[in-house]
C-alpha positions as CSV (number, residue, x, y, z in Angstrom):
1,X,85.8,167.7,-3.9
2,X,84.9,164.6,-5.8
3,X,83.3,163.8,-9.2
4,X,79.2,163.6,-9.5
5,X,78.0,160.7,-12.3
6,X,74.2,160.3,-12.8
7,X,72.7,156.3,-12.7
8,X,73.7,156.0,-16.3
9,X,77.0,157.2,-16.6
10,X,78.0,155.5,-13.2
11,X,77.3,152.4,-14.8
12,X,79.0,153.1,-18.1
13,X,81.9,154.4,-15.9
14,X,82.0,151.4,-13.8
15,X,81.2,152.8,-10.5
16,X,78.5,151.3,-10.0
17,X,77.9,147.3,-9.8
18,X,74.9,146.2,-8.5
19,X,75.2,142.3,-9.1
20,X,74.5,140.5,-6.4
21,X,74.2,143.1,-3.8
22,X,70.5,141.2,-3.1
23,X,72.7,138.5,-1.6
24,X,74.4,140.6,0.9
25,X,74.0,140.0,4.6
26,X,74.2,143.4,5.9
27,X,74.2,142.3,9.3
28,X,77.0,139.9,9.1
29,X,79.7,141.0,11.2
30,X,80.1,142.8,13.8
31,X,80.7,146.3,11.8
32,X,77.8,145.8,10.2
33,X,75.1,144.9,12.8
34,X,76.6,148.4,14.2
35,X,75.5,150.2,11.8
36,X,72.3,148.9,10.8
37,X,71.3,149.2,14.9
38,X,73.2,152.8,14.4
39,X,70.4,153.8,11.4
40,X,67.4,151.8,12.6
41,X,67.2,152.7,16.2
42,X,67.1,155.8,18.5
43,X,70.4,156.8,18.7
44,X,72.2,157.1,21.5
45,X,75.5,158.5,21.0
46,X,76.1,162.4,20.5
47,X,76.2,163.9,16.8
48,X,74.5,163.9,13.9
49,X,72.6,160.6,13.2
50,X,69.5,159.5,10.7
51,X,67.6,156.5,11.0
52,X,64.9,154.6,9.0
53,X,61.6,155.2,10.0
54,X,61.0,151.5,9.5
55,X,63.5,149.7,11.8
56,X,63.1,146.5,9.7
57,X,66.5,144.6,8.5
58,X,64.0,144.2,5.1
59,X,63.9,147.9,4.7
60,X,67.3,148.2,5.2
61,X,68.3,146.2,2.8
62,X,65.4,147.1,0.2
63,X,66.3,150.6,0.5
64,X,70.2,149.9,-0.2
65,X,69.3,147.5,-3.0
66,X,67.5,150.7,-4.5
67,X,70.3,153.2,-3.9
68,X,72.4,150.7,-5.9
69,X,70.0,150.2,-8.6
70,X,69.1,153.5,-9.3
71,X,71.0,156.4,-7.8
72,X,73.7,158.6,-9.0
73,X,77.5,158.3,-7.0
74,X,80.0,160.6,-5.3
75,X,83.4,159.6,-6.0
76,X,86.4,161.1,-4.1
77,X,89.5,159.5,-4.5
78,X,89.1,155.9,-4.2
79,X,85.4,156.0,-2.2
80,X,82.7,156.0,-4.1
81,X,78.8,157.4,-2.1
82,X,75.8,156.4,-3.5
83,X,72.5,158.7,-3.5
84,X,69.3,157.7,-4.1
85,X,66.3,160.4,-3.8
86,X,63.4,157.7,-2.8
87,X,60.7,159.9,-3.3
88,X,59.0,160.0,0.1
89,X,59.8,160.1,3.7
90,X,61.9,157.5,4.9
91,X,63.4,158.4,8.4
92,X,64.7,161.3,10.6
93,X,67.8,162.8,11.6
94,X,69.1,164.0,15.4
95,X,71.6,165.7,16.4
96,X,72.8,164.5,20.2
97,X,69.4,163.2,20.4
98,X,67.1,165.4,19.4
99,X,64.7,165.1,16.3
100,X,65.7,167.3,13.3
101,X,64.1,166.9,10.1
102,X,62.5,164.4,8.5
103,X,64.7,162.2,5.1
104,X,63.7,161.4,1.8
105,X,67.1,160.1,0.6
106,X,69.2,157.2,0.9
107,X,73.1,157.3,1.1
108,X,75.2,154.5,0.7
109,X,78.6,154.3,1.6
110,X,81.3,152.1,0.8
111,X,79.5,149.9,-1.6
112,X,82.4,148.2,-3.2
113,X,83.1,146.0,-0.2
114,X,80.7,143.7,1.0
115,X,82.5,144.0,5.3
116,X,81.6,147.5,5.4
117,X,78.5,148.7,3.1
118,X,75.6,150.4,4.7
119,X,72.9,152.8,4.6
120,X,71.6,155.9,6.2
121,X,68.7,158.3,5.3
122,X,69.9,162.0,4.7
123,X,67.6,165.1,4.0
124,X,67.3,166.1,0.6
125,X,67.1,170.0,2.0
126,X,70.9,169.7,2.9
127,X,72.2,168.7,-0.4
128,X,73.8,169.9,-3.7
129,X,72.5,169.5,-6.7
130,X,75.3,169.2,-9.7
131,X,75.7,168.4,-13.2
132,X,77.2,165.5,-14.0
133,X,80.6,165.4,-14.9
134,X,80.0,163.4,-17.7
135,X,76.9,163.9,-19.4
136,X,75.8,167.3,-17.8
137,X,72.2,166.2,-16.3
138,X,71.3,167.8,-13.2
139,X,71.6,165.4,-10.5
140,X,71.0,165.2,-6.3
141,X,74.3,164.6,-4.5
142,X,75.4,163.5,-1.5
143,X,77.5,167.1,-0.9
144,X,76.1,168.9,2.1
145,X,75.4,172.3,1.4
């Protein structure tokens, strides 16, 4: 079970760096273009999947820019998840194929190396909501219920 920091405190904690994460080519290797095809097209493997309702790479990285920029983080042991509630619908997720529900929130994941960050919308309807561990606001995390 990790720690849950609002935007502030994540910042203050140094969890969170957002500099030059506008730079980023998120589709520059191999890992990468993986998972932005995994989260922006039908899937096609078995489990549970979410993609972006808009497939575009501009989206993609717009809506990971804003994770960074404003949401709160999930850190467990030396990862550290992003969440970012953004507020309207913003993809769906399967399971082996078949629609589920519709996502309002962004997830990013391994944000502190630039070879594997990415992206995925999540439903807000499965999460937690926690208290920060530092200064006690009620925040949305990325802990399935």
């Amino acid at each position: 079970m990790g720690k849950h920091y609002c935007h502030k405190c994540s910042l203050k904690l140094g969890y969170l760096n957002s500099n030059g994460v506008d730079k980023l080519n998120l589709t520059g290797s191999t890992y990468l273009l993986e998972k932005y095809i995994k989260h922006t097209l039908p899937p096609t493997k078995s489990g549970l999947i979410s993609i972006f309702s808009d497939p575009t790479y501009e989206n993609y990285k717009n809506s990971t820019v804003n994770a960074l920029a404003s949401g709160s983080t999930v850190v467990n042991n030396s990862q550290i998840d992003v969440v970012w509630f953004s507020n309207q619908a913003n993809g769906i997720s399967f399971i082996n194929g078949v629609p589920q529900n519709n996502t309002d929130v962004v997830k990013t994941v391994l944000h502190h190396d630039a070879t594997k960050i990415h992206s995925f919308p999540v439903d807000s309807a499965d999460l937690i909501t926690k208290n920060c561990d530092d200064c006690g606001i009620n925040i949305l995390t990325g802990t399935t219920k």
